[in-house]
N, C-alpha and C positions, 0 to 999 in steps of 0.2 A: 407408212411413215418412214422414214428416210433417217440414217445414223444420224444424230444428233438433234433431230427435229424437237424432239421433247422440250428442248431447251427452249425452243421458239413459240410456243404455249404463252399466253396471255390475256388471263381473264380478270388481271386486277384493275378494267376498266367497263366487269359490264357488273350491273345490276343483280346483287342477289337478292330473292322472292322472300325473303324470309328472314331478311337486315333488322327489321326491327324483333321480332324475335331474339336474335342472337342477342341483339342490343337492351336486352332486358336481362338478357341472361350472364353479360359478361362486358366487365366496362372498358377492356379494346376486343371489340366482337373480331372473331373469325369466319372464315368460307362457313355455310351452313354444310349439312351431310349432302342436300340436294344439289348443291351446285358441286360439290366434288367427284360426286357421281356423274352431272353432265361433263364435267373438263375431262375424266377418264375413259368416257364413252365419245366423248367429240377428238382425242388423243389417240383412242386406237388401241393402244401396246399397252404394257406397264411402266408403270413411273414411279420414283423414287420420291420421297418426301422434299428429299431439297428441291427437287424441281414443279413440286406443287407449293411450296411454300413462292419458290420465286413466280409460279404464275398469279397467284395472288398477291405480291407484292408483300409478303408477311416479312418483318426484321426485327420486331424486338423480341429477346427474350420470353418476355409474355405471351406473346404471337408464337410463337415457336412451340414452346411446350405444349400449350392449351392447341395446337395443331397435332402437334406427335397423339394427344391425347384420345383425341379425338378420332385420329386414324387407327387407335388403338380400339377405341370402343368399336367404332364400323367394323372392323375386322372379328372381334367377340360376337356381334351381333348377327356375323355372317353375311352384310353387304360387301365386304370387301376381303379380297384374298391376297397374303405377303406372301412373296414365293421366294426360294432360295438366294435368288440373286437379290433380295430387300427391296424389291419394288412392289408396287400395290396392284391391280389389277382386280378389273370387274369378275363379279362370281352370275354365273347364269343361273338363273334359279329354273331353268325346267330342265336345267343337268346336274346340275348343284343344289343341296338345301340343309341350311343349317337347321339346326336343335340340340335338343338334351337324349344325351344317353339314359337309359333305364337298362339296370343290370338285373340279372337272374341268377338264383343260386346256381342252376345247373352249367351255369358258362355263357347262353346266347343273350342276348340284348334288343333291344329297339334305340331308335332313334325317335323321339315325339318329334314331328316339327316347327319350327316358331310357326306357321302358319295356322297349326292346328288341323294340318290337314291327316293322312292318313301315315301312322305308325312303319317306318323299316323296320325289316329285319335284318340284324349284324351277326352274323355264324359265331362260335365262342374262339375260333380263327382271329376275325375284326375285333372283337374285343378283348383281344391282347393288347392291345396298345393302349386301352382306355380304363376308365375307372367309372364306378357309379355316379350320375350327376357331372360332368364333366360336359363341354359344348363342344359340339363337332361339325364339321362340312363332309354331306354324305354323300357318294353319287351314287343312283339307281343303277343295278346293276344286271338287273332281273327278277325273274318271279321263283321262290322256291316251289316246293313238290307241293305244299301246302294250300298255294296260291299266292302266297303273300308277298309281298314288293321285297326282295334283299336289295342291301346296300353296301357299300366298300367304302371308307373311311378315307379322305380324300386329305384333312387337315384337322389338328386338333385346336379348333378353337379357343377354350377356356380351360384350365385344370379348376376343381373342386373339392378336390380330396388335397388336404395335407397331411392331415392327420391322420390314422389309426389305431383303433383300441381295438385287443385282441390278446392272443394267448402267446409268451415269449418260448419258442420250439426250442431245442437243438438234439440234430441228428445226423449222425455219421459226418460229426466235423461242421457241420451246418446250421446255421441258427438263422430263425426267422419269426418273422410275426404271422400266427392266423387272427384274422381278424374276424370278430365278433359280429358284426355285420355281414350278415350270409349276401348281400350283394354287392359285396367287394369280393370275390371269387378268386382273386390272386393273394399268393403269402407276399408277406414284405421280407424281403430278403434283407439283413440287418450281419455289414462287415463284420473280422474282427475291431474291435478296440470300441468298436461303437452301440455296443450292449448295456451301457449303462450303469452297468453293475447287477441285470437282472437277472433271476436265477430260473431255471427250466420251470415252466408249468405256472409263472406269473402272471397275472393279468399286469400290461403295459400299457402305455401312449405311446407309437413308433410316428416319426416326425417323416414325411417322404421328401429324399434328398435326391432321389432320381425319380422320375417317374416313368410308369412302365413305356417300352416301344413294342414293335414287333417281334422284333429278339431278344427282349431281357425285361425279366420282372422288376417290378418296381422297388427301389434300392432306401432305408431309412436308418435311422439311429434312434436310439431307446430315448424317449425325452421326458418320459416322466412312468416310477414303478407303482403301479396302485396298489398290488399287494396278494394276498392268497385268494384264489379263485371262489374261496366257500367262503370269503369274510361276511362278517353281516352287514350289510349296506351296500357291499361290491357290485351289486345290479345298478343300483340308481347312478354311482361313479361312472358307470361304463355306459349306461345311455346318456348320461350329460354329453360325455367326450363321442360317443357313437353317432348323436347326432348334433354337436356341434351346440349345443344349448347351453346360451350364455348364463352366467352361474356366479360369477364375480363382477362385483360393483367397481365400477375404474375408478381412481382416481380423482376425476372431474366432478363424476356424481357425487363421491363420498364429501368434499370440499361443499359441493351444493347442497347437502341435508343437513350441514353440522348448524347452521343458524334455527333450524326450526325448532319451537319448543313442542311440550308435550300437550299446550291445551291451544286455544284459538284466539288468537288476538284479539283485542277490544276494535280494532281500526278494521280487520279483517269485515270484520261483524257488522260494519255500519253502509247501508244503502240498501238493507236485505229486509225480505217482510219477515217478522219476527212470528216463527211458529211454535218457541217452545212451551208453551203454554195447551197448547193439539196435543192431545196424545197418542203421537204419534210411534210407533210399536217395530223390531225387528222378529221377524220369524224365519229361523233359519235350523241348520241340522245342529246337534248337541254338540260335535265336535268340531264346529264352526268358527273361525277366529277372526276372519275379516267380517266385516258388515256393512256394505254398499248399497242394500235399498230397508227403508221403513215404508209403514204402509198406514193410513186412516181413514176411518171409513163414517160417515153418518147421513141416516134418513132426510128426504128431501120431501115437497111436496110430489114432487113426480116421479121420484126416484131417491137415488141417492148421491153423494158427493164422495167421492173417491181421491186421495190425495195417494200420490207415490213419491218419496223424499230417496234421491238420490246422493250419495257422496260427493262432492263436487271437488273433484280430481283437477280438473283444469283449472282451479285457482291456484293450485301448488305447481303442477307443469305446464310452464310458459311454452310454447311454440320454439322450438330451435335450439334450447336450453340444453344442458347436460343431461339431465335428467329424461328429455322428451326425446332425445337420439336414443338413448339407452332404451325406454321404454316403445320405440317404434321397434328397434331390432330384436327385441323380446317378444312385440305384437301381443303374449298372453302370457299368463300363469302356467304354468305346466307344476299339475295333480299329479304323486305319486302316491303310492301308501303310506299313511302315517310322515311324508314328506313333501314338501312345494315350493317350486323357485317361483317365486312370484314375481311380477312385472316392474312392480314398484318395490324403493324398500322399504323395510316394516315400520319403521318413525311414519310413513303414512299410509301403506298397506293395512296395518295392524295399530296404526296411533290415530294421527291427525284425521284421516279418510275415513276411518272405520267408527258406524254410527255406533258407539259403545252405548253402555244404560247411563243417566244422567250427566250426561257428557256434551255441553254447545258442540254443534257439529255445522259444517256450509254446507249447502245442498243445495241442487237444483230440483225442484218440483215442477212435478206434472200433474194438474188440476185437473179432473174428467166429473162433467157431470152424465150422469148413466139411466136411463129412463125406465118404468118396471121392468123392461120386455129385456133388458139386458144389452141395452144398444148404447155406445157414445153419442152424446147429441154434442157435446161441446167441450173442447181440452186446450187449456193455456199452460205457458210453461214461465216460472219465475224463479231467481233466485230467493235463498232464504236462509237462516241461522233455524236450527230445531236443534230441540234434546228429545232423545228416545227414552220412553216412560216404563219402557220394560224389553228384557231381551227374553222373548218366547222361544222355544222349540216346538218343530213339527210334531211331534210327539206331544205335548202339553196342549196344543193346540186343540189338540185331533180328541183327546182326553176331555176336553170341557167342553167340545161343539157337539162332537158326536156321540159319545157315551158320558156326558152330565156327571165327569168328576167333580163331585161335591169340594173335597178340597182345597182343590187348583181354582174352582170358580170363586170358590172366597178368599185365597190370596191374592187372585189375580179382580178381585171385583171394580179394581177404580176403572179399569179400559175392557173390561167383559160385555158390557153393553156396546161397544164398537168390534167388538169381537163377532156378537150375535147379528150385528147389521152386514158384517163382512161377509161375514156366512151367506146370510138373505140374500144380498149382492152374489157373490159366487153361482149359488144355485141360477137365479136369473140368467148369467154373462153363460153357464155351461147350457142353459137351452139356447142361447144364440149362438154356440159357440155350433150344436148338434144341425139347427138348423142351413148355415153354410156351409158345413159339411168338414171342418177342420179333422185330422184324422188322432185318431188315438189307441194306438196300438198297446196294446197290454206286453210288454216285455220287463222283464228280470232282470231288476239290480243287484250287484252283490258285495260286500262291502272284505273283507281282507279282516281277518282279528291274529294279532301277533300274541307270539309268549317271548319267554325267554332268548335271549341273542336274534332278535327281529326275523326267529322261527316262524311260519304259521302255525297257529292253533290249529284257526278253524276258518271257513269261510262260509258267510250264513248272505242269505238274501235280502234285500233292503225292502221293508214292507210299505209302499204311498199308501198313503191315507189321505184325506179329502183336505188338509192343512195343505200339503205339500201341492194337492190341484188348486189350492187357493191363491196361493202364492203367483204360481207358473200363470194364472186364469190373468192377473192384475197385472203380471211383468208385458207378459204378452199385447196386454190392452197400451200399457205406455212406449212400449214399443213401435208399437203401430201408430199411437198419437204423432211420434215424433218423426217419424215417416212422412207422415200425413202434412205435419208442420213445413219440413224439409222441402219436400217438393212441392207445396203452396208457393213455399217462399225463391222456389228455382237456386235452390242451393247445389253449392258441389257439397255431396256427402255421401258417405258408403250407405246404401243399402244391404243387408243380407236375403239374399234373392236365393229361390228351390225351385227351379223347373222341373214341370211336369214329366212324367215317364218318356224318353224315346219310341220313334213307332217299334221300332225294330224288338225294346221290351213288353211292348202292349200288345203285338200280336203274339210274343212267345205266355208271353201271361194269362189271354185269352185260348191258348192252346190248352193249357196246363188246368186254368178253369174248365175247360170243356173237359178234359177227362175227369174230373171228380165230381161232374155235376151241379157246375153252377156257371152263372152267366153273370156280366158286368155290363152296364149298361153303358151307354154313352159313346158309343161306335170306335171307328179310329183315336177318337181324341177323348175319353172319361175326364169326368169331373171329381173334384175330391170329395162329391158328394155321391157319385156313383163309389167308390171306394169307400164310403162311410157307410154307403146301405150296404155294399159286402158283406164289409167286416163284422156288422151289427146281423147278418142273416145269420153267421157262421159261430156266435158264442157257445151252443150249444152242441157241435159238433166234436166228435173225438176227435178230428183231426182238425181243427181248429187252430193250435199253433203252426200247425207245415201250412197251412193257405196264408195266417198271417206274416209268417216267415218269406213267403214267396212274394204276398205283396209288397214289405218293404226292402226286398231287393231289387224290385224295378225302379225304385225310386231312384232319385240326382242326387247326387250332395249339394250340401246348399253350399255357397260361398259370398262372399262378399263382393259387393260391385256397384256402380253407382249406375247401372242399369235398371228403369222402370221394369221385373220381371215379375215380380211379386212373389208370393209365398206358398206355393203347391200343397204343401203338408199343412200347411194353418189355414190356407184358403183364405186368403189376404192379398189386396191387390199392391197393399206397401207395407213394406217391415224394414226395421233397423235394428240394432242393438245400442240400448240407451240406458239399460239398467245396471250393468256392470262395469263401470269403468275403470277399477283399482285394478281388474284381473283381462281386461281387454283390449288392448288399443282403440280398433273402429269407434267401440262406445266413447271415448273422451274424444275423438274427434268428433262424433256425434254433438255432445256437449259444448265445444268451440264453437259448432255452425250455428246449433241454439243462442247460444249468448252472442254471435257477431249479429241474428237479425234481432233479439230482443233491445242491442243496443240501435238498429234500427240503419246498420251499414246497408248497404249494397250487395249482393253475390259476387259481383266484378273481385270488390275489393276485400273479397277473403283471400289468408293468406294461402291456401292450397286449392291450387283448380282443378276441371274438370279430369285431364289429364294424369297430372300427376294423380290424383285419389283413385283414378284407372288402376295405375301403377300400384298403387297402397294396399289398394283391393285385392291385386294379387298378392304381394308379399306376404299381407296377415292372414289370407286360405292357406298358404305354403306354410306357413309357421304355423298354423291350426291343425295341421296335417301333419304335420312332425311331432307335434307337444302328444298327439292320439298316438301315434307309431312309438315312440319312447316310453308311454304311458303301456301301451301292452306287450312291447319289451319285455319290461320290467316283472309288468304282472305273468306272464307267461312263465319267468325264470322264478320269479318266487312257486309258481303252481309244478312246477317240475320237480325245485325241490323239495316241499311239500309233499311228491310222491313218490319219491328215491326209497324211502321205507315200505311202499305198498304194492312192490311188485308180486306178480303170484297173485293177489289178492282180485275178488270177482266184486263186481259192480252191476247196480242198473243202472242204466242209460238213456236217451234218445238220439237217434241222427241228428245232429245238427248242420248238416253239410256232407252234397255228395260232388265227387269229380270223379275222372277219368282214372286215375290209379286207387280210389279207395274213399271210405268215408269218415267224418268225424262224428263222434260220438259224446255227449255232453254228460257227465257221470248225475245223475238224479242230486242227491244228498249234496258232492262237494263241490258242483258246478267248475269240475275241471273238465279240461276237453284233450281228445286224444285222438290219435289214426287207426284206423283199422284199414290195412295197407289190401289192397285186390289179391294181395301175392297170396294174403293169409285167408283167403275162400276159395280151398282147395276143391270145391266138390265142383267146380264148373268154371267155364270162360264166362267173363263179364261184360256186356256190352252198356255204356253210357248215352245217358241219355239226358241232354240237358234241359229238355223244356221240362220233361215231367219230373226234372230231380230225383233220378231212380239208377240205381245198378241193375241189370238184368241180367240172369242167367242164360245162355243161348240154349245147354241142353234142357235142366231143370227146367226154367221158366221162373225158376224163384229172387224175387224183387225185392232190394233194400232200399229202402225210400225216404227222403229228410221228411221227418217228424217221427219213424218207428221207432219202438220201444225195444229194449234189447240189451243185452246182457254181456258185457264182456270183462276181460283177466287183463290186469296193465302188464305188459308183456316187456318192456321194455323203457326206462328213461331216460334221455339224452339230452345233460343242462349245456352242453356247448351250442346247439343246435336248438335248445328252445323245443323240443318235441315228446311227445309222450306217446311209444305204441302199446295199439289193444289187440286182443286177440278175441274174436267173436266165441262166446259162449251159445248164446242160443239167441231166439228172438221170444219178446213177452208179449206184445201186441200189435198190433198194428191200425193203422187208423179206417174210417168205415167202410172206403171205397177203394183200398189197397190191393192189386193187383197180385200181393204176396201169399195170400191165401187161397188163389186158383191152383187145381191140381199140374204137376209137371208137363212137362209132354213127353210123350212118348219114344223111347232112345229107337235112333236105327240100329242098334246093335244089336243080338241077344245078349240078356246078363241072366245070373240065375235068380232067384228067388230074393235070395236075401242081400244079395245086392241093390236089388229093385226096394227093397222094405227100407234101408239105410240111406237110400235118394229118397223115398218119400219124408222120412223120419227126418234128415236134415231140412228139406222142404218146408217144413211146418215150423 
């Protein structure tokens, strides 16, 4: 193309593919992404915005910005790249390829890429210039020693960090932020004058006012002082701000909740079947404050009738509303100890929403008739006005079904007989639950008990009882109803979808069963009924946790998606989340798609399509994945300090986890978890071994293995770091087929006598 040719571009006379699109989306539509894309590849060179604007003919105002905007996103997105000279130009995606940085405490990084396809590696070199979460344009640069694809840092697409929460330094003249967040791996370098007023050794907020390059750390100012590092609450402050977890109600919402009162309107109430007269029941945990699902149960001729009375969230948040922005960017409730920022605010989390005891509450119900065998034969779903005739605990529950508390059965005797049919029910739904094979892993809850200054006590285990499988047995059934309903109806709606194991985990999983002696059925591809007859061969087994351990590490995470993928773990061809909706987003969109086909619309004409609830599906797994990462923050910083006083002090254990530099260790009694670093098993080199989850001695022969038993001294606490090290005492047992209990081998070296006795003696 020739000096000035650029100018001579014009495409504001052809056809773009995708006019009416844009013209839905914007009422003076603009070039689509696709035709911008072809004027740049039919152009050649790079071009500047004004001369894409005048190839399409763009001049108002309107037109202009919603162009800048747009060229703004394509370049975020990594279609398109601004180069020095402010022209735009095409990015080659098989030289180029955008993504998301992922940072590592030790310094190096990856690159995910939007495509999904295969992880860079960026040296701790390339990620000087970046931050965790941040979008970049990467180019292959080669293969490291490893094998693995490296990359060099081509342009920084997005920044993502502004903020930092972390510890206020200064030294030799120098003041800066470490940040709390071990994957932010750079300090923030914080000028004179622009400290705040904080004092050494404070936990901060640093605001980042330069961000990093090649040559200089990233530059910020103190913008908000949280206070002394050991305050009580200081963990929960510093994961709010760590991860960015919105925490304060703006303005808009606060203006939107002031009209609602404390009980349910008379007007609210009318076009709904009236169930408060059903007694209809919550059961929930003792320190329970919200209440989202009620449950009622009675004998049929065939079976029985099952009702699940849901909170009906989506009468209070309208679609687009202040309240409904707020609660999409929240996506969920994030559970701390003894603390929760919840999705909604509490006038209806904790008021209007929440099914208290003799209180009209709106609800959407989910009607299931259930036949002896434990099957759904039939589920309609309707609104309704209910009052809850009693608020139960799992515990009270569990007291009059299972061990015939006289008592409780006779205060509780009005809904006791719907109680005893629930049961009936239950048992039934758990043998069809065994026959398709849903998995059910026996693992250890453990709940957090505080003393004085939001100290731990103690930390004791959460015991299920057959109330708490009662409950899970009935949510799960209306879950699935509404699944069911959904894609009957060819709705756009999130599904929560668990794919099956990957091969590449089924033949390491099938390795790891072969050495302990057993076999999984179901070839390359098992069923979650091959995984049911396992797990049910192995209860009897000493090593019974390390194999259940192992299986639920092959497993997916489930996420949300409006993908037909269905439900691996529950062995379900459709699932949703329909029962929680005060603490979840998906669920209250759940409940919109219900009420637009019970009003009897269309799919076309729901307000959110196939598309965008792609989009949603992602956001709310991101924010489900953030609310768990802050959640064991937290918990992790409270169990460190909880052991600051017990160092010296010896414990039993199990392996909870092996790697390459060492193992984790799960203390018995106070289910705190700690390292036992490779460095600190002097008696030999350790070789790793990850199918069979083992350290192995090269000379010895002696093998530490996730699930052994084993004794160690806490050696060390580190609350900046979140870590706790141990120091290996001895080993107590090990599990039946353990590798650990074969004699050494034999040294090539000579030793004398009783050097040979102190190898075998460590050995054992």
């Amino acid at each position: 193309m020739q000096q000035g040719a650029e100018n001579s571009l014009d495409f504001s006379s052809i056809t773009d593919p995708y006019a009416q699109r844009e013209a839905e989306k914007y009422a003076q539509p603009i070039p689509s992404r696709e035709l911008i894309l072809q004027l740049l590849e039919k152009g050649g060179r790079p071009v500047g915005r004004r001369q894409i604007a005048e190839a399409f003919a763009l001049e108002s105002d309107d037109q202009l910005e919603a162009l800048r905007r747009r060229l703004r996103a394509m370049e975020r997105d990594g279609q398109l790249l601004f180069n020095r000279r402010q022209q735009y130009c095409l990015v080659d995606n098989h030289d180029l390829i955008p993504g998301r940085i992922l940072s590592y405490a030790d310094g190096f990084g990856f690159l995910r890429p939007d495509d999904a396809g295969e992880d860079l590696f960026l040296s701790p070199r390339e990620m000087n210039r970046v931050l965790h979460n941040d979008r970049a344009l990467v180019r292959v640069s080669g293969v490291d020693r490893k094998g693995r694809r490296e990359g060099k840092i081509v342009e920084v697409l997005e920044r993502n960090t502004q903020q930092v929460v972390g510890r206020f330094i200064k030294e030799h003249g120098v003041q800066f932020v470490q940040p709390d967040n071990k994957k932010i791996t750079q300090n923030i370098l914080i000028p004179k004058g622009k400290g705040g007023g904080a004092k050494k050794g404070q936990m901060v907020v640093a605001t980042i006012i330069e961000q990093p390059t090649s040559r200089s750390q990233p530059i910020g100012k103190i913008s908000e002082v949280l206070g002394a590092h050991m305050a009580p609450g200081m963990e929960i402050d510093i994961a709010i701000r760590s991860y960015d977890l919105p925490s304060v109600w703006p303005d808009d919402v606060v203006e939107q909740i002031k009209p609602f009162a404390k009980v349910v309107s008379e007007d609210a109430k009318q076009g709904r079947v009236d169930l408060r007269d059903v007694p209809l029941v919550t059961i929930d945990g003792a320190d329970a404050r919200d209440f989202d699902d009620a449950v009622f149960c009675s004998k049929t001729t065939k079976g029985w009738k099952l009702l699940v009375a849901i909170a009906d969230v989506s009468h209070y948040v309208q679609p687009g509303s202040a309240l409904d922005i707020e609660a999409r960017k929240r996506s969920t409730s994030v559970y701390f100890p003894e603390q929760v920022i919840p999705m909604l605010p509490e006038v209806l989390s904790n008021g209007l929403c929440s099914i208290n005891p003799d209180e009209d509450r709106l609800s959407m119900v989910c009607e299931m008739l259930i036949n002896e065998q434990g099957q759904v034969t039939r589920a309609r779903f309707f609104d309704a006005v209910m009052c809850s005739h009693a608020r139960l605990t799992y515990d009270k529950v569990s007291a009059m079904l299972e061990h015939n508390h006289t008592k409780l059965r006779k205060k509780y005797s009005a809904v006791l007989p719907h109680l005893e049919e629930m049961y009936a029910l239950y048992k039934a739904m758990r043998g069809q639950r065994e026959i398709r094979g849903a998995m059910d892993f026996d693992t250890q809850e453990t709940q957090i008990v505080f003393g004085a200054d939001r100290k731990i006590e103690k930390i004791i285990p959460v015991q299920r009882n057959d109330a708490h499988k009662l409950i899970e047995e009935f949510m799960i059934a209306a879950n699935s109803a509404a699944a069911r309903y959904l894609n009957r109806k060819k709705m756009p709606r999130l599904l929560r979808i668990h794919e099956g194991p990957s091969e590449e985990k089924i033949r390491s999983l099938k390795i790891f069963l072969g050495e302990v002696g057993l076999h999984m059925g179901g070839g390359d591809k098992p069923t979650p009924v091959d995984y049911m007859h396992l797990t049910s061969s192995i209860k009897d087994r000493p090593d019974a946790h390390l194999i259940q351990t192992v299986l639920l590490r092959s497993m997916s995470q489930a996420v949300y998606s409006p993908e037909k993928k269905g439900h691996f773990g529950l062995a379900l061809d459709a699932y949703t989340h329909f029962t929680s909706p005060i603490r979840r987003y998906p669920d209250l969109m759940v409940h919109r798609a219900i009420r637009h086909c019970l009003q009897g619309k269309s799919p076309e004409s729901f307000y959110c399509g196939f598309p965008e609830i792609a989009t949603l599906g992602e956001h709310c797994s991101a924010n489900e994945r953030r609310a768990d990462e802050a959640t064991r923050d937290v918990v992790s910083w409270l169990k460190c300090e909880y052991m600051q006083d017990k160092i010296g002090e010896s414990f039993a254990g199990v392996i909870s986890a092996v790697t390459s530099f060492g193992f984790f260790v799960e203390l018995s009694d106070l289910y705190v978890e700690g390292l036992v670093h490779v460095t600190s098993l002097r008696q030999d080199f350790f070789k790793f071994d990850p199918t069979s989850h083992q350290l192995k001695g090269e000379r010895t022969g002696v093998r530490y293995r996730l699930g052994d038993s084993v004794n160690v001294t806490v050696a060390s606490v580190n609350l900046d770091d979140k870590k706790i090290d141990f120091d290996l005492v001895g080993v107590q047992g090990r599990g039946s087929l353990s590798a650990a209990n074969k004699k050494p081998k034999k040294s090539k070296y000579k030793k004398s006598k009783s050097k040979a006795r102190a190898r075998k003696k460590v050995a054992k």
